[in-house]
C-alpha positions in Angstrom: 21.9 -16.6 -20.2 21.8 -16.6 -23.8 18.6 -19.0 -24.6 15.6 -19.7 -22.6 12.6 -21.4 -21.7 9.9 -19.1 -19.8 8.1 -21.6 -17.6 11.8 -23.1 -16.6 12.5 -19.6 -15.4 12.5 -19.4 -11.4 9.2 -18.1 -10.8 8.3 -15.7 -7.9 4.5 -15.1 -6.1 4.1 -11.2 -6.7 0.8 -11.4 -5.2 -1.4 -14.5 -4.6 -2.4 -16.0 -7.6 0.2 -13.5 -9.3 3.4 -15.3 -10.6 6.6 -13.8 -12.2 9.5 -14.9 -14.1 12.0 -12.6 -15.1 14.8 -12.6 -17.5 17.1 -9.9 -18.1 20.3 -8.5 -19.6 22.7 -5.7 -18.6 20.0 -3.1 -20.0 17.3 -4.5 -20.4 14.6 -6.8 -18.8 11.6 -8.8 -19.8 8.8 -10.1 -17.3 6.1 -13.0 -17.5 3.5 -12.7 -15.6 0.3 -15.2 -14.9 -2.6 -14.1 -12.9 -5.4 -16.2 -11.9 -8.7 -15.1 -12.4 -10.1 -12.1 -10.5 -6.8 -10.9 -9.3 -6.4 -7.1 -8.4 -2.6 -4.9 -9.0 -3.1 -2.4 -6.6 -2.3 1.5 -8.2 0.9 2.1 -7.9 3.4 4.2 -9.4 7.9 3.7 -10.0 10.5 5.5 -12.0 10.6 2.5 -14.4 9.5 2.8 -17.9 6.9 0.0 -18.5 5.7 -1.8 -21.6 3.1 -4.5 -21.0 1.5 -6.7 -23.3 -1.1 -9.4 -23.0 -0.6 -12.6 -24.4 -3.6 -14.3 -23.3 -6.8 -13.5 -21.3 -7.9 -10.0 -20.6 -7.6 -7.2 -18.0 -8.7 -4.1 -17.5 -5.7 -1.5 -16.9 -5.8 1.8 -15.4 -2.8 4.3 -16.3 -3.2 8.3 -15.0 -6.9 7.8 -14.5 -7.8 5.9 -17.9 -9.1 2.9 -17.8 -9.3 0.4 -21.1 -9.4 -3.2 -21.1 -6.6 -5.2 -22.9 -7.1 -8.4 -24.7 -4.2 -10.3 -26.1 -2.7 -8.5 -28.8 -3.3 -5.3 -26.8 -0.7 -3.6 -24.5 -0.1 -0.1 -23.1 3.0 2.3 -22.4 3.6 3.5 -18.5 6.0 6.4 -18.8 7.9 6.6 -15.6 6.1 7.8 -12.3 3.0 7.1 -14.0 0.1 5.6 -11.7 -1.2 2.5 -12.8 -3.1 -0.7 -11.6 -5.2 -3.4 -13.7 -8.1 -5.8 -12.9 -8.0 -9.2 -14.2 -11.1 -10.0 -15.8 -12.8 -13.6 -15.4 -10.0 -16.1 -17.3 -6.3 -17.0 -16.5 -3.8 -13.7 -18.0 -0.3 -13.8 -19.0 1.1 -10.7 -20.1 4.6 -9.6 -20.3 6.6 -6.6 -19.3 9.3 -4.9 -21.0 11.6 -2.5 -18.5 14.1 0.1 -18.0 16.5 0.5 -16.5 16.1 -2.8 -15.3 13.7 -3.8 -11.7 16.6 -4.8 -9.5 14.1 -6.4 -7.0 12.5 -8.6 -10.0 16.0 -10.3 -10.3 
């Protein structure tokens, strides 16, 4: 896939209210994500380096036991193994994900 259109991507539910679309390379991998209002990412933690940033809306993302909320413009850098998890505040998110090596599952 050379060019593309983000909301013709297939989209997956994550979560409920959580959707992904993914698009990806050999090495490399970008994710969209939109979360409705309210939604909770559980802590978690993977061997993935993770660059997220928000496009629009606002949550409030915890990484190793700091906890800052991101507007759009904002992002934040999850080194791998790192726990993390992120409220989303009171208006519709997207944010986007950069990854490597790439999520296999997210494919």
């Amino acid at each position: 896939m050379s060019f593309f259109t983000v909301n013709e991507l297939p989209a997956t539910e994550m979560l409920p209210g959580v959707m992904r679309r993914a698009v990806y390379l050999d090495n490399v991998m970008m994710t969209f994500f939109h979360f409705e209002p309210g939604k909770v990412i559980p802590m978690h933690d993977h061997p993935h380096e993770q660059i997220t940033y928000v496009v629009q809306g606002a949550m409030e993302f915890t990484l190793k036991g700091e906890t800052r909320v991101l507007r759009a413009g904002d992002g934040v850098c999850c080194p791998p193994d790192a726990p993390h998890g992120a409220v989303v505040l009171d208006e519709p998110t997207v944010a986007l994900d950069a990854w490597y090596p790439l999520r296999e599952e997210y494919k």
